[in-house]
C-alpha positions in Angstrom: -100.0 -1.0 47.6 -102.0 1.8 46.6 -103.7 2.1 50.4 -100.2 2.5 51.4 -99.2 5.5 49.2 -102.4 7.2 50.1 -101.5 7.0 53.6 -98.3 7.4 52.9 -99.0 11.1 50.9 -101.7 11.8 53.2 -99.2 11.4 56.4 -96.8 13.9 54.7 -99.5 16.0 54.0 -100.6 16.4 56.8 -97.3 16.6 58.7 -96.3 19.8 56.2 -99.8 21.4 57.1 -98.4 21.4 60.9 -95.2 22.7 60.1 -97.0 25.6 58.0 -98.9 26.0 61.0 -96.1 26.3 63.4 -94.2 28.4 61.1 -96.8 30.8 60.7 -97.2 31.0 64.4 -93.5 31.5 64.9 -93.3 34.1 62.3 -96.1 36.3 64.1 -95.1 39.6 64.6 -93.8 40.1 68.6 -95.8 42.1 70.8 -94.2 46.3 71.2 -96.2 46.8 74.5 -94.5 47.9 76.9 -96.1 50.1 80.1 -97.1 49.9 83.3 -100.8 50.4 83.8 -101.7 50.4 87.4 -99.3 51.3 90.1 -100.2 51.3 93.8 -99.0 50.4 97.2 -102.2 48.7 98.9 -102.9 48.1 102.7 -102.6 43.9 102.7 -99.5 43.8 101.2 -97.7 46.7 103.4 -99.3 45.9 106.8 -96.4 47.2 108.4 -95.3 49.9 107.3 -98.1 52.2 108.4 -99.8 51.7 104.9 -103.6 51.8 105.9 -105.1 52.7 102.8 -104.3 52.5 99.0 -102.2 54.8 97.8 -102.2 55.0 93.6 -99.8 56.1 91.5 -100.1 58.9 89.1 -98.9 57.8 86.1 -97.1 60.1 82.9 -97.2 58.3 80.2 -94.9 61.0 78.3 -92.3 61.0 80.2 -92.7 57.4 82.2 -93.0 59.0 85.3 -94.7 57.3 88.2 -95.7 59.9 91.3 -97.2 58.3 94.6 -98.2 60.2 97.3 -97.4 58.7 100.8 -98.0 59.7 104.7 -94.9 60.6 106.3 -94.5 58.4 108.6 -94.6 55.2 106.3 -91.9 52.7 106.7 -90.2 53.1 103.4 -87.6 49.9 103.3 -89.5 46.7 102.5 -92.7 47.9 100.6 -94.3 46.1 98.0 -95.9 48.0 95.4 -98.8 46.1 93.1 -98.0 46.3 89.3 -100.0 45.8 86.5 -99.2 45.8 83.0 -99.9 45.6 79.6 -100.6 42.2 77.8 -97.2 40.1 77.1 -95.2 42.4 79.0 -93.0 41.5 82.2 -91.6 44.0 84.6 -88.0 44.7 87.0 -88.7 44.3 89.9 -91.4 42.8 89.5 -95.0 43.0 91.5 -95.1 42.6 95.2 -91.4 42.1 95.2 -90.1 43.7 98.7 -88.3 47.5 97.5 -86.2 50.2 99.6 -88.0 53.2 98.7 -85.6 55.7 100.6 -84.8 56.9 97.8 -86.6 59.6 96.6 -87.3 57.5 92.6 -86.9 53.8 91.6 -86.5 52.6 88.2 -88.5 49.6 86.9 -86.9 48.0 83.9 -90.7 47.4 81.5 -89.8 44.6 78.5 -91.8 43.9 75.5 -92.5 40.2 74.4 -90.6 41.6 71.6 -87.8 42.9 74.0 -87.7 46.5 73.6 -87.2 48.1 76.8 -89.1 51.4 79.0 -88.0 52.4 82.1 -90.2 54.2 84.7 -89.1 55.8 87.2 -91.5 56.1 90.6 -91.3 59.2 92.4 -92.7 59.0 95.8 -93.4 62.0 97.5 -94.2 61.9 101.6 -97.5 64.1 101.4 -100.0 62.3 101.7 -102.9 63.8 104.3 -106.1 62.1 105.3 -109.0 63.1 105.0 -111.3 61.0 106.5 -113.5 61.3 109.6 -115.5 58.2 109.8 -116.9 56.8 113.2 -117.3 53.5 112.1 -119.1 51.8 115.7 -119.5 52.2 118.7 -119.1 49.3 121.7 -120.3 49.1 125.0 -118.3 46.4 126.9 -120.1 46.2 130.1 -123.2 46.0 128.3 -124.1 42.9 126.9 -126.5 42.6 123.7 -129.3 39.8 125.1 -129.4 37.7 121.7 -125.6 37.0 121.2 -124.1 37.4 125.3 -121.3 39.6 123.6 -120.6 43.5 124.3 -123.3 45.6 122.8 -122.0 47.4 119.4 -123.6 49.9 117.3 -122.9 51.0 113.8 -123.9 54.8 112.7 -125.5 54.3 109.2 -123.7 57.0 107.4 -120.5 59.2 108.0 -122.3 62.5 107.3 -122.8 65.5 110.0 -124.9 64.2 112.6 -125.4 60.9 111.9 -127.1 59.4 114.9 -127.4 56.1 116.8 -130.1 55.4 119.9 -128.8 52.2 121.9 -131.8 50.9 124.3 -130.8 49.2 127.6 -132.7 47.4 129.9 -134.8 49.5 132.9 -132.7 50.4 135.3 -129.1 50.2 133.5 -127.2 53.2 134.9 -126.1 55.6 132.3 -123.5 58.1 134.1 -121.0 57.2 133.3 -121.1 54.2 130.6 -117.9 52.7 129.1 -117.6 52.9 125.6 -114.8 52.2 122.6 -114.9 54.4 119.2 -113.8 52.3 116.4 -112.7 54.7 113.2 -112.5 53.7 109.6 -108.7 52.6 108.5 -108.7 55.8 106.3 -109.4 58.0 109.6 -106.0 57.6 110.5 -104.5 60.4 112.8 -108.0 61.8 113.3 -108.9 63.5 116.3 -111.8 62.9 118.7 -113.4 65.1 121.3 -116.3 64.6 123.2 -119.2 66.6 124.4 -121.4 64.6 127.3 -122.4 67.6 129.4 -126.0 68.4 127.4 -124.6 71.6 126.1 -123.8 70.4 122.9 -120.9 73.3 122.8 -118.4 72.0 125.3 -116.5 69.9 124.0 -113.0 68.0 125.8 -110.2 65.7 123.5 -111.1 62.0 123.8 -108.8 59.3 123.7 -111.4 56.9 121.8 -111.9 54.9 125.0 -113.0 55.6 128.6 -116.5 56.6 130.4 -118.7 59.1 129.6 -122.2 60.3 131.0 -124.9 59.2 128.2 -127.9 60.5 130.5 -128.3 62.3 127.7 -127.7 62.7 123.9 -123.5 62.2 123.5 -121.6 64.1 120.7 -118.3 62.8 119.3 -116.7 65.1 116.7 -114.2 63.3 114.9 -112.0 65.9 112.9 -109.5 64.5 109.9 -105.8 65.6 109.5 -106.9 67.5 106.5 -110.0 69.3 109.3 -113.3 69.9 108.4 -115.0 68.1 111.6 -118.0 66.0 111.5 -120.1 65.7 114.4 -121.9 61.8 116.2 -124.5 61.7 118.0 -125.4 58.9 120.6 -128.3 58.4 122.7 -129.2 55.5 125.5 -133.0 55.3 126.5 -134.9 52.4 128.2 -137.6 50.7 126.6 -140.5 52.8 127.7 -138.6 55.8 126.3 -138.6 54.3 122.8 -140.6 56.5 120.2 -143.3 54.5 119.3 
């Protein structure tokens, strides 16, 4: 009989200790937090809508104003902008969720676990320039590499002034004129090219990014950004005898 009330008191016991528990856990103070941390429309989610590089809010805490600077010629129905958020804190619309940005602001309803409310309002503003001029590669397709069978490609190993690549070809490979195909960085969008393949290294004429060009001798490319301020490639083909040693 007495095993039984000591089981009996200890199952009560311990069945109050959980309910404390609970209760304490219940009666925690609600999280306040309520802002938007990170705002930004990124390339893999907006594919389409001529978004080829991240473009990041500016965020005013003060005044919960989001501003985003965007090209002008982006799609602006359907985007998805990527949120983030403080801890316990959801957000309307929420993340990723397809928006109409004709507008010139949209609001986005912030809610505490607690459930006070801030509202931001994004601002986007179609201003947005590039600045990049960055020749990524260059590809040869009538030239095949001798290891893989595929089109010989080259990458330039930096994206400063006169950054230079020397291709080597088999004896005998003509080299007026040579096809080639520029490939530029996603943020060298709306970029210019020109080329100069005459040996003056003065005259240069606009190039389309692909088409033939003489590379009897040394080949400059001058890529120049929308926002200007032109850098200049250099390419050279030599045979193997040529080679410095």
């Amino acid at each position: 009989m007495k095993k039984r009330t000591a089981i009996f008191f200890t199952a009560i016991f311990l069945l109050g200790l959980a309910t404390g528990c609970s209760k304490d856990i219940d009666d925690y103070p609600k999280s306040n937090l309520r802002a938007i941390s990170y705002f930004s429309f990124k390339p893999y989610h907006n594919a389409d809508k001529n978004i080829f590089v991240e473009h990041v809010g500016v965020i005013d805490e003060v005044n919960k104003v989001i501003t985003v600077s965007l090209p002008p010629d982006v799609v602006l129905t359907g985007l998805r902008p990527y949120i983030e958020l403080s801890p316990w804190t959801t957000v309307t619309p929420g993340s990723l969720t397809p928006l109409d940005f004709t507008a010139e602001s949209v609001d986005f309803e912030v809610r505490a676990e607690s459930g006070k409310v801030a509202v931001y309002s994004v601002v986007r503003e179609l201003t947005y320039v590039y600045t990049k001029a960055e020749l990524y590669s260059i590809t040869f397709p009538n030239l095949l590499d001798e290891e893989t069978g595929e089109a010989k490609r080259v990458t330039f190993p930096n994206f400063s002034n006169n950054s230079s690549v020397v291709v080597t070809v088999p004896e005998g490979t003509p080299l007026n004129p040579v096809q080639v195909e520029l490939e530029l960085s996603a943020a060298s969008q709306k970029a210019t090219i020109e080329v100069c393949d005459d040996g003056s290294e003065t005259n240069f004429e606009p190039f389309s990014g692909s088409g033939n060009i003489d590379l009897s001798h040394t080949v400059i490319f001058r890529v120049t950004p929308e926002s200007g301020s032109a850098i200049n490639y250099k390419v050279s083909m030599v045979y193997p005898e040529d080679e410095e040693p």
